[in-house]
C-alpha positions as a LaTeX table, in Angstrom:
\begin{tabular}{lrrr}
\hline
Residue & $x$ (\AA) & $y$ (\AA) & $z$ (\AA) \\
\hline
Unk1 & $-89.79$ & 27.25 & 10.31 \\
Unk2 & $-90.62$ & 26.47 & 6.87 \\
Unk3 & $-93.35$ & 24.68 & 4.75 \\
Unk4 & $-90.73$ & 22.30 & 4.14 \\
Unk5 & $-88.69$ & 21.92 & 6.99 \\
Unk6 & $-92.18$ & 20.90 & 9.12 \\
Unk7 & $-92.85$ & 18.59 & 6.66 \\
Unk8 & $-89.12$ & 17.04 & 7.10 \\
Unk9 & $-90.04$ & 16.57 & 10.56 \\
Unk10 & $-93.29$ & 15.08 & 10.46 \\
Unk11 & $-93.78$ & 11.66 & 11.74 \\
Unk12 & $-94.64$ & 9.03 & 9.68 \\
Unk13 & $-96.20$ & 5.75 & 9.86 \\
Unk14 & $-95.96$ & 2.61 & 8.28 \\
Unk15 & $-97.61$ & $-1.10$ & 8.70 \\
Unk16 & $-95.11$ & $-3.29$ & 10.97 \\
Unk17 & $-93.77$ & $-5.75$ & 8.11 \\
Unk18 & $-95.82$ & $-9.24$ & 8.86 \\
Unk19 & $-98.19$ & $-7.19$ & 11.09 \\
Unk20 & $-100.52$ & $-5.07$ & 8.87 \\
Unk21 & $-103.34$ & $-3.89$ & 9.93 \\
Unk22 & $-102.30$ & $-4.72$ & 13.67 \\
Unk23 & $-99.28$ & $-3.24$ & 14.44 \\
Unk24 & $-97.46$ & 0.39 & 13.06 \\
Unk25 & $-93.81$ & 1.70 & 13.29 \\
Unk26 & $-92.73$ & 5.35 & 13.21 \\
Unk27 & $-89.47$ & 7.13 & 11.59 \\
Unk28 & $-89.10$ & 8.10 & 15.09 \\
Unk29 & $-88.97$ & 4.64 & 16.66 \\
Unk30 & $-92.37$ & 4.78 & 17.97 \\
Unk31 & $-94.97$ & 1.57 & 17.54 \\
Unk32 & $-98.17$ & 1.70 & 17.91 \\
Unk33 & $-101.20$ & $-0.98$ & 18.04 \\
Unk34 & $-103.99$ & $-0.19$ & 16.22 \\
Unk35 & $-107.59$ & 0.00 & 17.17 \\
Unk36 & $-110.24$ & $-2.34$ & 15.50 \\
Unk37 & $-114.18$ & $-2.87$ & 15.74 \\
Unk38 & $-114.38$ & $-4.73$ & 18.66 \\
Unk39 & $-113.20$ & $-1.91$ & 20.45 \\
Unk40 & $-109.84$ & $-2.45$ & 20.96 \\
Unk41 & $-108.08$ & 1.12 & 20.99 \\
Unk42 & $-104.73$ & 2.56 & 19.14 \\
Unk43 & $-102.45$ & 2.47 & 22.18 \\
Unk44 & $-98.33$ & 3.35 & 21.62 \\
Unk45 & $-96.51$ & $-0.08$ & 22.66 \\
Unk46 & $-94.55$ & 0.22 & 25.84 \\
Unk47 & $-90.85$ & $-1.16$ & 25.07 \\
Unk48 & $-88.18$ & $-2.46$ & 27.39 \\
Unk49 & $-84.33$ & $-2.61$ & 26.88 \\
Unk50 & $-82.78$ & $-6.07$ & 27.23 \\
Unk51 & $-79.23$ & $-6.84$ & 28.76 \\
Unk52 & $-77.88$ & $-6.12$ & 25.19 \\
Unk53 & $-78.75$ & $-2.69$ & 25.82 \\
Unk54 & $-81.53$ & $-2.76$ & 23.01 \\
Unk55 & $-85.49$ & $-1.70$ & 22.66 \\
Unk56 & $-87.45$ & $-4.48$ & 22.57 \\
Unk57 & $-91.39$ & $-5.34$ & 22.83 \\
Unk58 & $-93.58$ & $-8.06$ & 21.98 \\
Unk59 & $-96.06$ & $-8.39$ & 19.07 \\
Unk60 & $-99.34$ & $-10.55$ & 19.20 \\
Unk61 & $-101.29$ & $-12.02$ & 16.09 \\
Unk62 & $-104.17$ & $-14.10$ & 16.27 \\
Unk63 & $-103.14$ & $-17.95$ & 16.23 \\
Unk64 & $-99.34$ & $-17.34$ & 16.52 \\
Unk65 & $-96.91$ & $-17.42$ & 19.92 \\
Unk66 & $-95.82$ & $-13.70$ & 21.06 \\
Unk67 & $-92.97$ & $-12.18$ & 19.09 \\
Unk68 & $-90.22$ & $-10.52$ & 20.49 \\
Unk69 & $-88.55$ & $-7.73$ & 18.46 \\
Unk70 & $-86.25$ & $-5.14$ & 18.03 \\
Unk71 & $-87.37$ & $-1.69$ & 17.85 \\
Unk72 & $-84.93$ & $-0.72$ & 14.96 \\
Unk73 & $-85.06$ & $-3.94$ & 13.00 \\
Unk74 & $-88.89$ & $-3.34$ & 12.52 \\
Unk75 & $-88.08$ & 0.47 & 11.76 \\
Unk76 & $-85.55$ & $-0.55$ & 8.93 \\
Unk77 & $-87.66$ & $-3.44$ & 7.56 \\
Unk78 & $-90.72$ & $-0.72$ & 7.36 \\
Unk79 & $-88.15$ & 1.97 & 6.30 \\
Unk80 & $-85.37$ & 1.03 & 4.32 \\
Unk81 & $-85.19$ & $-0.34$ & 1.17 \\
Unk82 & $-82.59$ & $-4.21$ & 1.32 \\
Unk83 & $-81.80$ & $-4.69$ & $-1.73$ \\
Unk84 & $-78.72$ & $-6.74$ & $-1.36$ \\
Unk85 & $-80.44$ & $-8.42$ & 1.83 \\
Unk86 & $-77.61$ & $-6.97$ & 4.56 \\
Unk87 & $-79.15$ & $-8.88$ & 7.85 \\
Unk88 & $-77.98$ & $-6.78$ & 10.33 \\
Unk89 & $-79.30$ & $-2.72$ & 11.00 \\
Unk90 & $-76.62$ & $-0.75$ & 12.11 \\
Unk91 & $-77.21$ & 2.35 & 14.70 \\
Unk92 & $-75.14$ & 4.81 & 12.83 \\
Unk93 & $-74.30$ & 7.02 & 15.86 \\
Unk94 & $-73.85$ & 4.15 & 18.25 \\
Unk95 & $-76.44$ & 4.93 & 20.79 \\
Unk96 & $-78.67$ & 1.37 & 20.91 \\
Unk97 & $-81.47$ & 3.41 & 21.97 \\
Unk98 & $-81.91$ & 5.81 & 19.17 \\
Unk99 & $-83.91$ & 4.00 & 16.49 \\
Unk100 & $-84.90$ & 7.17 & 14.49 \\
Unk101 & $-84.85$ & 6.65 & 10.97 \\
Unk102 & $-81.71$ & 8.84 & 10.15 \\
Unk103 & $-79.83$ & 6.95 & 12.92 \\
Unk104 & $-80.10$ & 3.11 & 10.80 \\
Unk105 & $-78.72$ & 1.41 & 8.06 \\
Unk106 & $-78.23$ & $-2.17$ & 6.67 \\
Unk107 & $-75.39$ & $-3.87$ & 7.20 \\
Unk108 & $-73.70$ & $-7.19$ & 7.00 \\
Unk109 & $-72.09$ & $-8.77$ & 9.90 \\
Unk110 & $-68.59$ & $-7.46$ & 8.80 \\
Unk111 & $-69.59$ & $-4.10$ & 8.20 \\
Unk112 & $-71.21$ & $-3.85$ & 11.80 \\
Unk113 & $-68.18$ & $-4.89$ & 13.53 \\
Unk114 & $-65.69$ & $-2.90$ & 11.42 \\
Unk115 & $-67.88$ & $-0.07$ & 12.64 \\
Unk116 & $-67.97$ & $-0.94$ & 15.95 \\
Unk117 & $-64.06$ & $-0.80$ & 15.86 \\
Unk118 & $-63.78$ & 2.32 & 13.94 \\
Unk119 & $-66.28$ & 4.14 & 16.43 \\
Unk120 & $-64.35$ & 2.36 & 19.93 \\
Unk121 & $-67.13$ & 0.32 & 20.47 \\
Unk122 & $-64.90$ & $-2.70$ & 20.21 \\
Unk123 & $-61.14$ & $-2.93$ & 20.89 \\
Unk124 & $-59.07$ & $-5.34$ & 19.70 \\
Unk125 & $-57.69$ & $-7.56$ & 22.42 \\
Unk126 & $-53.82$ & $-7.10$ & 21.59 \\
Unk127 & $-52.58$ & $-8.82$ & 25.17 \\
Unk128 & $-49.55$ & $-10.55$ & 24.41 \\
Unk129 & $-49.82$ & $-14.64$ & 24.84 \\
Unk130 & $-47.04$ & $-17.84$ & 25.68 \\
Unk131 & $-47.67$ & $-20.50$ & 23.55 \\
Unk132 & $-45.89$ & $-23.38$ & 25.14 \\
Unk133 & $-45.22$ & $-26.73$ & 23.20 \\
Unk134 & $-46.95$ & $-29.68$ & 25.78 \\
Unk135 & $-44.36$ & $-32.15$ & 24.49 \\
Unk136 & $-40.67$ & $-29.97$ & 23.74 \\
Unk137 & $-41.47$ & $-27.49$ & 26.24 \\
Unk138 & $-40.62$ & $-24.86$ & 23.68 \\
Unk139 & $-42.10$ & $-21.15$ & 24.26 \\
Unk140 & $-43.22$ & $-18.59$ & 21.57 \\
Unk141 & $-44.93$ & $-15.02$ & 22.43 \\
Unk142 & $-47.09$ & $-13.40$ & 20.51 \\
Unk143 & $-48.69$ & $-10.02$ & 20.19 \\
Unk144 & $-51.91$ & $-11.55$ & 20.89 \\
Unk145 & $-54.34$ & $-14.19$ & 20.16 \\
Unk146 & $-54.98$ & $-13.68$ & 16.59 \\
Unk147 & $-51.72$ & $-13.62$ & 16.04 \\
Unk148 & $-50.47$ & $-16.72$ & 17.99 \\
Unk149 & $-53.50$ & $-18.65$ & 15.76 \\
Unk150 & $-52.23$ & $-17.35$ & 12.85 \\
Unk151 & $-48.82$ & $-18.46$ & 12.93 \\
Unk152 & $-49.41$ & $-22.04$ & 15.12 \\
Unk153 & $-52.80$ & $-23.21$ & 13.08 \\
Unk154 & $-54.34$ & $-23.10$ & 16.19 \\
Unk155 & $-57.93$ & $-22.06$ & 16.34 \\
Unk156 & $-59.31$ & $-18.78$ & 18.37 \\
Unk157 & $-61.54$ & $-20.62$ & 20.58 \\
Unk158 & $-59.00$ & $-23.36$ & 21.58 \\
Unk159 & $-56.58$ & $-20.48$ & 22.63 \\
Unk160 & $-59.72$ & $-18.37$ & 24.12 \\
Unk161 & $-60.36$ & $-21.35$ & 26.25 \\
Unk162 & $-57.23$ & $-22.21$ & 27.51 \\
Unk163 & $-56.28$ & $-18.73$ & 28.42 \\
Unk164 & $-59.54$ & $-19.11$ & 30.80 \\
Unk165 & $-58.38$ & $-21.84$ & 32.25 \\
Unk166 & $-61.13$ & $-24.63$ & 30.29 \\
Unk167 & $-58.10$ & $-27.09$ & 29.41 \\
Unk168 & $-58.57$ & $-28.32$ & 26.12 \\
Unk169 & $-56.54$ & $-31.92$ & 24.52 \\
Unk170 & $-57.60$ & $-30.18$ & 20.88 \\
Unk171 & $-53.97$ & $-28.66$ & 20.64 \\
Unk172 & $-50.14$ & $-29.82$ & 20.95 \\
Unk173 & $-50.00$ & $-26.30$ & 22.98 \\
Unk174 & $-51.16$ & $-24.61$ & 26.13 \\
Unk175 & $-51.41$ & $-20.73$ & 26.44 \\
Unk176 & $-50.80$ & $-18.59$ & 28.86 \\
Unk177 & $-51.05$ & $-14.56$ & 29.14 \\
Unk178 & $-47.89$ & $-12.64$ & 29.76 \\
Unk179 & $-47.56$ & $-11.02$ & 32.86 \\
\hline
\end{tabular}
């Protein structure tokens, strides 16, 4: 190995952003307290993953309720530069749990689910759907719900509820799934 290739690979710290002095984040996705005069010592921060399938851990400073946080939102906002102020960090190989610096990016909402489509993260629900007129009685199928609230002015979550049974009076139409 190199000069320069251990250098590449070094870890490196930087103050947790609204935490300085307290709190430090790693490239690697590593946070550590910090130690002070009163004896308190540098410990590494245990984490745990929530439901979402995310890192998570709480933060303390004096005066202020705990904070929970993400483990890759505080490695971006201590990492990467936001110049256009994207608020969502992407994990660019799709595994939640990798928050190394080369694995994040910035991202708006759109761009994070376009990914998550483009990777088969997310699928697009294309179940055909009956839309049946409550007064004529008249049927149209579509391709799916996007489509149906497209072409009837109907909104998603109208058609998303009625499909799980929730009736809803918002609509002149009830929906059903094709079988």
């Amino acid at each position: 190995m190199t000069i320069k290739e251990a250098n590449e690979n070094e870890e490196e710290w930087r103050d947790v952003v609204g935490y300085e002095g307290l709190y430090v984040v790693s490239n690697y996705g590593v946070v550590k307290s910090l130690g002070n005069h009163r004896g308190r010592k540098e410990k590494i921060m245990k984490t745990h993953v929530c439901r979402n399938g995310y890192e998570k851990l709480d933060l303390c400073k004096k005066g202020q309720p705990t904070k929970k946080v993400y483990v890759h939102r505080l490695v971006a906002s201590a990492f990467i530069q936001n110049p256009l102020n994207k608020e969502q960090v992407n994990h660019i190989n799709c595994k939640k749990l990798d928050n190394k610096l080369e694995n994040l990016e910035w991202v708006t909402r759109r761009e994070n689910i376009a990914h998550a489509y483009a990777t088969g993260l997310m699928k697009k629900n294309n179940k055909p759907v009956v839309a049946i007129h409550i007064e004529t009685g008249e049927k149209q199928e579509f391709e799916s719900q996007t489509e149906a609230s497209r072409q009837l002015g109907v909104n998603m979550n109208i058609i998303y509820n009625a499909l799980q049974g929730r009736g809803t009076k918002q609509s002149e139409w009830k929906f059903e799934r094709v079988s």
